[in-house]
Every structure is written in C-alpha cells, then in structure tokens.
C-alpha positions as CSV (number, residue, x, y, z in Angstrom):
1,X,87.5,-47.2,-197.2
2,X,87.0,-50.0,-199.6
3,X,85.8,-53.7,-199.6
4,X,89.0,-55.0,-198.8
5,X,89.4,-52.5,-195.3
6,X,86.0,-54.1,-193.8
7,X,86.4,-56.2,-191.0
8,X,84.5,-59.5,-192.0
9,X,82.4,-59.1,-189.4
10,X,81.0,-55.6,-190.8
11,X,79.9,-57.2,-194.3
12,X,77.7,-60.1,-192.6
13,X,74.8,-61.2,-195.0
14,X,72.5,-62.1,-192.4
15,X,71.3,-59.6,-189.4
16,X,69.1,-61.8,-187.0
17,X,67.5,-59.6,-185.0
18,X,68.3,-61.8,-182.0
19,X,72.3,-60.8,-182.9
20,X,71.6,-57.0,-183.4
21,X,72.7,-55.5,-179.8
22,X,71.5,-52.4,-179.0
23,X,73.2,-50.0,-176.7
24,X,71.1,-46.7,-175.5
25,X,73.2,-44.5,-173.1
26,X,72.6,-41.5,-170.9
27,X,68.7,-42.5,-169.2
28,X,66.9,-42.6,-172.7
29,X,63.3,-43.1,-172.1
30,X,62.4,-47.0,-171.7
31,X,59.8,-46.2,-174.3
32,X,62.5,-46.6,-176.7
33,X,63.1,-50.3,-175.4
34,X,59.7,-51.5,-176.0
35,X,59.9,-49.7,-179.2
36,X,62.9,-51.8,-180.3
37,X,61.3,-55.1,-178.6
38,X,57.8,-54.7,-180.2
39,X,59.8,-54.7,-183.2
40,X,61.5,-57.8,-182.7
41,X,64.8,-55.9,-181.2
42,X,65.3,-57.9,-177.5
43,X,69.2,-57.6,-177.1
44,X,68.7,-54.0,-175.7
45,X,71.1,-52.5,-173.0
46,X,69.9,-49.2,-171.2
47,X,72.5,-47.3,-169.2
48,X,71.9,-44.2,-167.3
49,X,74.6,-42.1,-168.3
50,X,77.2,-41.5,-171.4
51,X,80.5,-43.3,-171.2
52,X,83.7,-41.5,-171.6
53,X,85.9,-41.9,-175.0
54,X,87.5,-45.0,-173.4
55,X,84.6,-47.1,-172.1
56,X,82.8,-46.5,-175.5
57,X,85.8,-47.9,-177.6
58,X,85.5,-51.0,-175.1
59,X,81.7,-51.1,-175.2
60,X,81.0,-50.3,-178.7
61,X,83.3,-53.3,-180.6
62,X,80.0,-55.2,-180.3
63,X,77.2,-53.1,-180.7
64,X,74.9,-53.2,-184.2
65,X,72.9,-49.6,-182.9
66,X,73.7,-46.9,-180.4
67,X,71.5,-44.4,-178.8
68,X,72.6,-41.3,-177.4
69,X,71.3,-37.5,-176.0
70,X,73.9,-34.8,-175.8
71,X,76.7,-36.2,-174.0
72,X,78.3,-39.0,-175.5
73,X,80.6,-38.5,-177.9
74,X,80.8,-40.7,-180.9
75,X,84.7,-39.4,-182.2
76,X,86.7,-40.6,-185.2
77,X,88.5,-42.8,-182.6
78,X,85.4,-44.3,-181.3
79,X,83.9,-44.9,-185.2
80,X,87.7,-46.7,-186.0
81,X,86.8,-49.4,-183.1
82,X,82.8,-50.0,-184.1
83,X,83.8,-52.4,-186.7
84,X,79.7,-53.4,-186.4
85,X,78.2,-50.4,-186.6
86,X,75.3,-50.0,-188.6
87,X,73.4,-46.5,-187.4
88,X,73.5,-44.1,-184.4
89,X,70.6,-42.6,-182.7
90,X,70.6,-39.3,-181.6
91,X,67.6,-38.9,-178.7
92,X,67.3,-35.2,-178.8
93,X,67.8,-32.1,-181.2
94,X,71.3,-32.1,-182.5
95,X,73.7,-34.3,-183.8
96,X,77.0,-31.9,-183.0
97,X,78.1,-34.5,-180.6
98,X,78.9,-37.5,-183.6
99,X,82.0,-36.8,-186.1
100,X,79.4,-37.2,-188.8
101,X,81.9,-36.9,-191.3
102,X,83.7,-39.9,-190.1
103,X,80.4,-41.4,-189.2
104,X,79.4,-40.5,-193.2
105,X,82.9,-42.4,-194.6
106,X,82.3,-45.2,-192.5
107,X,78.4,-45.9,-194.2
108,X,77.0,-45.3,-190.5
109,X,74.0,-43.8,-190.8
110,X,72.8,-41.1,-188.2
111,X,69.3,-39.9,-186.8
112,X,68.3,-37.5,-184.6
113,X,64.8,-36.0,-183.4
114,X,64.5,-32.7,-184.1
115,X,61.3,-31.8,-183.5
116,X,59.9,-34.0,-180.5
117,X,61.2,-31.4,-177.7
118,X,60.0,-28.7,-179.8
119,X,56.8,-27.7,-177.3
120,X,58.9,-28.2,-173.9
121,X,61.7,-25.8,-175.3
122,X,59.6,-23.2,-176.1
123,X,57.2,-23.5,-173.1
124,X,60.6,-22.7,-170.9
125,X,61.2,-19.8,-173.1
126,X,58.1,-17.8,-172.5
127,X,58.0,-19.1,-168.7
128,X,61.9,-17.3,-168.0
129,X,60.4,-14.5,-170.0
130,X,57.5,-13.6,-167.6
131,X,59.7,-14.7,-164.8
132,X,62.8,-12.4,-165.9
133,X,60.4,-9.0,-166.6
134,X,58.9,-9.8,-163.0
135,X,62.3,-10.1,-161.5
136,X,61.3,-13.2,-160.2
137,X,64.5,-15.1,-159.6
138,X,66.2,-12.3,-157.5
139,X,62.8,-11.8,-155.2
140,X,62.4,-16.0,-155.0
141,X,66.4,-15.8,-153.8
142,X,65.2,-13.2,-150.9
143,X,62.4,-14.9,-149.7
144,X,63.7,-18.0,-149.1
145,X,66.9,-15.8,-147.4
146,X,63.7,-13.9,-145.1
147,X,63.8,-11.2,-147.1
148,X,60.5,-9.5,-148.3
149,X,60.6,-7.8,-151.7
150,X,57.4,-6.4,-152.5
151,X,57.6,-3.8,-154.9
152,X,56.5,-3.2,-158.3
153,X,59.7,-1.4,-159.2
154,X,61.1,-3.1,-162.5
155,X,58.9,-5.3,-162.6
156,X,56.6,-5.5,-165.7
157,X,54.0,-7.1,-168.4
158,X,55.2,-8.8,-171.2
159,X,51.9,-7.9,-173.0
160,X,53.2,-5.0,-175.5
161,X,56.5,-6.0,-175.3
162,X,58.8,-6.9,-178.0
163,X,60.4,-10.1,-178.1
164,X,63.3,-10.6,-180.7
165,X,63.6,-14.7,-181.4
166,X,67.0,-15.4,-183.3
167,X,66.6,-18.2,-185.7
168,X,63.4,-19.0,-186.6
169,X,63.1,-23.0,-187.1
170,X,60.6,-25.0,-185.6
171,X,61.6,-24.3,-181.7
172,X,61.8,-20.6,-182.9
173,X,58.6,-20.3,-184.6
174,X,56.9,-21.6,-182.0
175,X,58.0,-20.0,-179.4
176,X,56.6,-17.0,-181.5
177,X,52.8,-18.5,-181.7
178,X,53.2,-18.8,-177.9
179,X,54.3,-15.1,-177.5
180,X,51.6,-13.8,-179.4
181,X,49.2,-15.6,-177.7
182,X,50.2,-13.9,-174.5
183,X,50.0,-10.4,-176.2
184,X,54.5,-9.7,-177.2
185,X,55.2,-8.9,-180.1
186,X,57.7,-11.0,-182.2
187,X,60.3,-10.4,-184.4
188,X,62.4,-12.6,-185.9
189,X,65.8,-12.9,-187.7
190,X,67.0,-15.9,-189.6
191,X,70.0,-16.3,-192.3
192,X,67.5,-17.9,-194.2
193,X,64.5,-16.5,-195.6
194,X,61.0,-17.7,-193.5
195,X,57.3,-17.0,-193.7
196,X,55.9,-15.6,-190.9
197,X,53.8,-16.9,-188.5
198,X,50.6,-15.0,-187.2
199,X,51.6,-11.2,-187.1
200,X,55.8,-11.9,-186.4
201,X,57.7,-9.6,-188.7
202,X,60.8,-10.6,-190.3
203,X,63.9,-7.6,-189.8
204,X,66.8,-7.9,-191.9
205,X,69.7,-7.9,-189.7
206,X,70.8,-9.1,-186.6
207,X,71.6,-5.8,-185.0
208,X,67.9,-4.4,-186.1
209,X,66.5,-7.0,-184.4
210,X,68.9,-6.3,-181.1
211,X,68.1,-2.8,-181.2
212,X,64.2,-3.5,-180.8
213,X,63.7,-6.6,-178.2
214,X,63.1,-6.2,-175.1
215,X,64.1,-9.6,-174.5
216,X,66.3,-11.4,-177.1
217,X,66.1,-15.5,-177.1
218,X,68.7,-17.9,-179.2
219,X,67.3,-21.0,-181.6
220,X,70.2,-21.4,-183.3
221,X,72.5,-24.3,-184.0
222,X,75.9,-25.4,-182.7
223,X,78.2,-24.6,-185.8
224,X,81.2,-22.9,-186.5
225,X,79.2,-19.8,-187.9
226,X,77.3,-19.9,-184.0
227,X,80.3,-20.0,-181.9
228,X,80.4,-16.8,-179.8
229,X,77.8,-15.2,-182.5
230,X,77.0,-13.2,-179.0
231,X,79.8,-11.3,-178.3
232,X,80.5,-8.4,-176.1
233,X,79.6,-6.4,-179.9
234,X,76.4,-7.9,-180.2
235,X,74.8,-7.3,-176.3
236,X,75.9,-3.7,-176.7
237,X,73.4,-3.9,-179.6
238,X,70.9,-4.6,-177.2
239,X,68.5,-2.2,-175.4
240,X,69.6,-1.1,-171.9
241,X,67.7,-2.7,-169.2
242,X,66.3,-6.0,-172.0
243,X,67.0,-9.5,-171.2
244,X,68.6,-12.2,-172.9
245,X,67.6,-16.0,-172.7
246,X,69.6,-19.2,-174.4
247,X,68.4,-22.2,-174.7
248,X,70.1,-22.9,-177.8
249,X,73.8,-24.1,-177.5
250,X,76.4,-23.2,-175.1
251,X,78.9,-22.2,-177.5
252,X,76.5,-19.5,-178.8
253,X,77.1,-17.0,-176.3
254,X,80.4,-15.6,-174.7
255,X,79.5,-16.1,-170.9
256,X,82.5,-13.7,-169.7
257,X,80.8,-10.5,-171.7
258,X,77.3,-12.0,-170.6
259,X,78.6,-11.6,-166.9
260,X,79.6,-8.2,-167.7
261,X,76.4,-6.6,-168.9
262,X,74.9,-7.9,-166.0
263,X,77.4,-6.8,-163.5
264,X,77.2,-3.3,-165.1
265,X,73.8,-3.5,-165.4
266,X,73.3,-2.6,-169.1
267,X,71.3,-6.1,-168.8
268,X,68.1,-6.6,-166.3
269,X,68.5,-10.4,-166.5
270,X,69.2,-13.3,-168.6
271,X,67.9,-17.0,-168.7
272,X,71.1,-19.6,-169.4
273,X,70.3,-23.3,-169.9
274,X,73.2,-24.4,-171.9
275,X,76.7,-23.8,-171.2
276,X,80.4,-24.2,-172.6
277,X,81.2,-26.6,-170.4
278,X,78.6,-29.0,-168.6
279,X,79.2,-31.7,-166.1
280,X,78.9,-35.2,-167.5
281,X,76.4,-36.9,-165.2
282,X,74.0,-35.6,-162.3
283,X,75.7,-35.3,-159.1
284,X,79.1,-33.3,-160.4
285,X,80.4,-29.7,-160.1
286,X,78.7,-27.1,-161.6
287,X,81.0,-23.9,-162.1
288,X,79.8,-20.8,-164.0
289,X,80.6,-17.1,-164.0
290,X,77.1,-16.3,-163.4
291,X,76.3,-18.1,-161.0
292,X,75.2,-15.4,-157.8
293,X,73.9,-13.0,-159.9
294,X,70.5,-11.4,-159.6
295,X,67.8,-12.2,-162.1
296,X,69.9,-14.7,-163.3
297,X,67.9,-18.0,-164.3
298,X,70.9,-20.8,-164.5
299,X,68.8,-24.6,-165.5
300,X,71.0,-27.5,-166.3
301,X,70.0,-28.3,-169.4
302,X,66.7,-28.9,-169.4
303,X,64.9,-27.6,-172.2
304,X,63.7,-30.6,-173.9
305,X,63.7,-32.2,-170.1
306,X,60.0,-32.9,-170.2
307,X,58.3,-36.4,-169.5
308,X,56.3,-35.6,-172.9
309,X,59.5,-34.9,-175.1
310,X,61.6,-37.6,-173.8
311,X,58.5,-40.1,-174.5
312,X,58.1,-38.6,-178.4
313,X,61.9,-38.9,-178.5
314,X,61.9,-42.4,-177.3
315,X,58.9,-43.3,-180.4
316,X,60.9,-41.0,-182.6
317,X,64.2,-42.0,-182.7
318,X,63.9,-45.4,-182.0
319,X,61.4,-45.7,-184.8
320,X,63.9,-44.2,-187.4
321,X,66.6,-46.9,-186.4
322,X,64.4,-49.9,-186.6
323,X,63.1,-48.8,-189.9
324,X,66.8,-48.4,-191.5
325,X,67.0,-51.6,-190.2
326,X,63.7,-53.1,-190.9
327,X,63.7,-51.7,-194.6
328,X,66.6,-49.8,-195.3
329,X,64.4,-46.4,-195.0
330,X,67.2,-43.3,-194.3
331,X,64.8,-40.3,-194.0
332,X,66.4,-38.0,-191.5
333,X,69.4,-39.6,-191.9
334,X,72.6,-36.7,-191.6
335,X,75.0,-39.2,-193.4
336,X,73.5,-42.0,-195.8
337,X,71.6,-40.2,-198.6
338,X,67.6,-40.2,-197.4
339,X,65.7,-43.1,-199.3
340,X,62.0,-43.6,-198.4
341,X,61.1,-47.5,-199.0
342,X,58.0,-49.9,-198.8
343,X,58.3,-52.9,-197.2
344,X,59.3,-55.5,-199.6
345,X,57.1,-58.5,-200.2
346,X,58.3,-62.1,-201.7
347,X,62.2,-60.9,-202.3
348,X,65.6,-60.3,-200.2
349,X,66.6,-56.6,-199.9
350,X,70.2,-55.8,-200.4
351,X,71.5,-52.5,-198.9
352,X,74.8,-51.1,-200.8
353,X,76.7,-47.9,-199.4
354,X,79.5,-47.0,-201.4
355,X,81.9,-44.0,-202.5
356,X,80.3,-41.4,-204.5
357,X,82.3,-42.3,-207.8
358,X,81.2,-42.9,-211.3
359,X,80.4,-46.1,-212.7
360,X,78.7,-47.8,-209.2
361,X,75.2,-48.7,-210.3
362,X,76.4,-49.6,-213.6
363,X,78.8,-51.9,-212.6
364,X,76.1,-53.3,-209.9
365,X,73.6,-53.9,-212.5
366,X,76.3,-55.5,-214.8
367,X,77.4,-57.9,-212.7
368,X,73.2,-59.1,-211.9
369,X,73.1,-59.2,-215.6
370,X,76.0,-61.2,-215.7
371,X,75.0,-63.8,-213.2
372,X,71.3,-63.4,-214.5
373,X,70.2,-62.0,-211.4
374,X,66.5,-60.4,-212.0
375,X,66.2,-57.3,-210.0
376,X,63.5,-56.5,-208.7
377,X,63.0,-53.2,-207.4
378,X,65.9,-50.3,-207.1
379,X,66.5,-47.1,-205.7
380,X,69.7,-45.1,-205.4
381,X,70.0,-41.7,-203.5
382,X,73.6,-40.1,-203.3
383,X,74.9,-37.1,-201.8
384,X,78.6,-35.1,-202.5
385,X,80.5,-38.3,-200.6
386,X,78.3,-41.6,-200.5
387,X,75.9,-43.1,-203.0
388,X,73.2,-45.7,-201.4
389,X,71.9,-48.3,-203.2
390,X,68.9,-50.5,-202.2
391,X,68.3,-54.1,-204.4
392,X,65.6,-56.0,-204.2
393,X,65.9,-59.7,-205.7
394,X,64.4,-63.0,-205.5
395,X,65.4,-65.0,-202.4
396,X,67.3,-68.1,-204.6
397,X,69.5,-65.4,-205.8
398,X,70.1,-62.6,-202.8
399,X,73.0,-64.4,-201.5
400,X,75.1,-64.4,-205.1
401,X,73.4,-61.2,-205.6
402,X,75.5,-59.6,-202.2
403,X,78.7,-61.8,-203.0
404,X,79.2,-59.8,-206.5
405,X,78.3,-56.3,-204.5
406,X,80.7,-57.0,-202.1
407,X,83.0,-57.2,-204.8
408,X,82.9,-54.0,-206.2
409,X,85.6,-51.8,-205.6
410,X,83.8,-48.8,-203.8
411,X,81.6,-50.5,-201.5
412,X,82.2,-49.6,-198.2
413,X,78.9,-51.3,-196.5
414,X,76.9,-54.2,-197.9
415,X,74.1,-56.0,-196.4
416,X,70.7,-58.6,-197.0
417,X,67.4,-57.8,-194.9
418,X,65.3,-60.1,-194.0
C-alpha cells in the first residue's frame, strides 16, 4: 500500500481524543474503560460478545482502536474495511485470531497480554492434576447420580510423581514452581533452550519426556508447527494409565485419538479446556467427542477466566493501546517494529509507518532539511516488512513537517500527536 491507496480519512493530522472511538468486544473487563477514560479516551463502546465477520465490517468503518479476547476475528476482509484503524488490542494470551500479516501491511499495530493470566492458567493446571490422580471427576459424576464410590483404588498422591510440562514459557514455568511446591517432580521440554527453574530438569526430546510423566500438560502456542503435535503417535508415547491436561490451544491435540486412549483405557484421564471448535457466545451448543467419559475434565475455556487475570488484562492491554496512542510507544507490538519513547515536551510528534525499503529516513530527513524543518528527536525501529519512524519537531512546523511525509512514496501510515 502506498500514500496514494489511503483513504483520506486514515492520514488525518489531528487525533482528538474526543474523535478516537473505541470499540472493546466480547465482556472485556470495565477496568479497561476507566483505563482508557482516565486517560482522556471517553468515546468507549463495551459489548459482551465478538461480532461475526459481517457485523465487524459494518462496525469497524469507524473505529480508531479495537479490543478483543479470543473470539473475534479480525480477517484480511475485516482489515480492507477499517479504513481508521490505528491498533488492535488483544485482552488475553494470543494473537492467532488477527491476520497479523495483513494487520502488519496495513501499519495496524497489535498488542496482546501475555503474561497477566499467567497465575490463573497454571493454578487450573495443578488443581485438574490432583483432581484427575484422585479420580475425582468420575466419583463427583456418581454422587450427584446417588452413587457412593469410596475407594482408594486408583486413586493417588501427586507427591513423587512426575509431571512432564510441554513448552516451558511463562505459563509453563510456572506451573513448574507450583508442582514443586506440592512435592512432583517436573520435567520440561521446549524447542528452545530454557534455564531451569528450582530442581525441573530439561530432557531432550519430546518422546523422553512422554515416556516419563505421569501426567503430561500442553503450554504451547497455536501455530502451524502445533497443529495436531498430539497425535495418536505421540499418546502411545505416553505411560499406560498417565493423564494428559491442555490448556493450551485446541488445535494442539487430535481429540478423535484422545477419545481413543481413553476408551481403551491406555489413558486414566485427561483435563480439556480448549477445543477445535468452540461455541461463540455463552448459552450455544457444546458438542465434543469426549464428552460422557469418565475422569474426563471438559471446562469451556476458562483458563485465564479469573476476576484477577481479567482485571491485569483490562490495565495491561488497555495501557499498551493508549500509550501507542499517547506517545507512539510499540513495545509488545506483533506488527509495528517495538519503539520505547518518552513523553515529548515543547514539540509535535510525528508517527511515520512505511514499507521496509531503502532510502526512507533519508529521504524524510531530506525533505526537513529542505523546508528547514529542525528535528528534534528521532527514532526508527524496522523489522523484515515495515520500518517505523517517530519525529519530533517544533509545533510552528509539525504540520509542513507531516504534509512532506505524507508525500513520500512508501508511507503507508502518517500521523501528529498531540
């Protein structure tokens, strides 16, 4: 895209707060609103639940910011009608649901908040631990059926037990503090090398790691590499009569061999909160091949579900947004190339995203030499498709300053804060 494919409205100089609207989706926590209004931010719409592909294009023609959790999804078709776009917010872990690489073309920047459900994710983990190795979903079933199951048969400790944590970020690693604090032993396997924490020992392959664990949970991302990474092949791998818990994407594991290890009985149990396919909103049909099945913990979703996480996420995310609006600050940004800035005192700040090309900044400072525009402060940050530039110049001369940017022939977003 160049200068001359931007809708006019898209290459405004001036963003009064009072014209930035805000739309968060899907019940984001209303700590996020008084984040953006303490800010200054008061055109905020908060809706309870995502919008399909067709309301969004209709709703988002006018929007400045979006918020979203895991539902919505921001497609190349919704990114060709946000013609005012500036950044979208991502109120949970992942970003998998925004075409980032259309997102990244378009100069849309996009933040998520990766580590704010962190403690509530791996809380879950070790709770559906205990509660598998105590067979604790199968004997709640009976009881509330009138059926008394008290027996100690199969039931068990998970002090001394082994438990085999796939992916070893920040959810990962600390699910392995909390199982060492209640007496498991962890081991961990990650594509990418990672210090241990405490006494969790690193193994070196996948299927050492299987053969070990007695219960086997899944941190790993939603990716093309992840996609069914738990196949029939992989749960053979496992020890007869260990458990399996994911709480990590629902493309990760293949549900149809899941449902036959447990059928057979190779499995004791496993722990699903995420699935392939998951209803849009509360209230519709929930269909799964597992659902029935002894020592089967089905949750829809919820691991991050916590009061605390969705009030950090609220700060987090909404925080990130107002300062790329604020001062042009992109750290944690997945498509504009991560600038930290100071605030910027006596000057206009001019915000430049453009195609990675040769020549850019040269020709920007050219043409302020040209027109003997002073700059003031700069910074540039680029990755393999985008450069970002941010200006700052006096406030006689911003608004000559952004008419020569826009003329360069790579921008594809320019814009003063004030």
């Amino acid at each position: 895209m160049n200068m001359q494919q931007i809708a006019p409205e898209a290459m405004q100089d001036k963003f009064s707060k009072d014209n930035i609207q805000v739309l968060l989706l899907e019940r984001i926590h209303p700590l996020a609103v008084e984040t953006f209004n303490a800010a200054g931010y008061n055109n905020v719409e908060l809706l309870d639940r995502a919008l399909s592909e067709e309301e969004l294009i209709e709703k988002i023609k006018s929007v400045r910011l979006i918020g979203i959790r895991s539902k919505t999804q921001i497609t190349p078709n919704v990114l060709a009608h946000a013609k005012k776009l500036l950044a979208v917010g991502c109120f949970c872990i992942g970003t998998n649901q925004v075409n980032l690489e259309t997102a990244t073309q378009n100069g849309v920047a996009v933040f998520n908040s990766p580590y704010s459900n962190t403690r509530s994710v791996a809380e879950l983990v070790i709770a559906e631990t205990i509660m598998l190795m105590r067979g604790i979903p199968e004997k709640s079933n009976a009881a509330h059926k009138g059926n008394w199951l008290k027996q100690a048969q199969g039931s068990f400790e998970v002090r001394g037990k082994t438990i085999g944590i796939v992916g070893y970020g920040h959810i990962g690693s600390q699910v392995s503090v909390l199982a060492e604090s209640m007496g498991l032993k962890v081991l961990y396997y990650d594509i990418i090398p990672k210090l241990p924490l405490g006494n969790a020992e690193p193994v070196n392959t996948l299927e050492e790691l299987l053969n070990r664990s007695d219960v086997v949970t899944l941190h790993v991302p939603g990716t093309p590499m992840t996609t069914n990474m738990f196949r029939a092949e992989q749960i053979s791998q496992m020890k007869k009569g260990s458990f399996l818990i994911n709480l990590s994407r629902g493309t990760v594991v293949d549900i149809d061999a899941l449902k036959t290890a447990l059928d057979e009985k190779y499995l004791a149990g496993a722990a699903v909160d995420v699935f392939p396919l998951e209803p849009k909103k509360d209230g519709e049909l929930f269909t799964s091949p597992l659902q029935g099945l002894p020592n089967v913990i089905l949750t829809p979703h919820i691991g991050g579900s916590t009061e605390e996480a969705q009030i950090n996420i609220g700060k987090d995310a909404a925080s990130k947004l107002i300062n790329y609006l604020d001062k042009g600050t992109t750290v944690g940004s997945k498509t504009i190339p991560e600038l930290s800035l100071t605030p910027y005192q006596n000057a206009h700040r001019i915000l430049n995203v453009h195609h990675n090309v040769p020549g850019v900044l040269g020709e920007i400072n050219g043409k302020m030499s040209e027109h003997g525009i002073n700059i003031l402060g700069q910074h540039l940050a680029t990755n393999d498709k985008i450069g970002y530039v941010v200006i700052d110049v006096a406030k006689s001369a911003s608004h000559k300053a952004l008419k020569e940017i826009k003329k360069i022939k790579h921008t594809i977003q320019a814009r003063i804060l004030y």
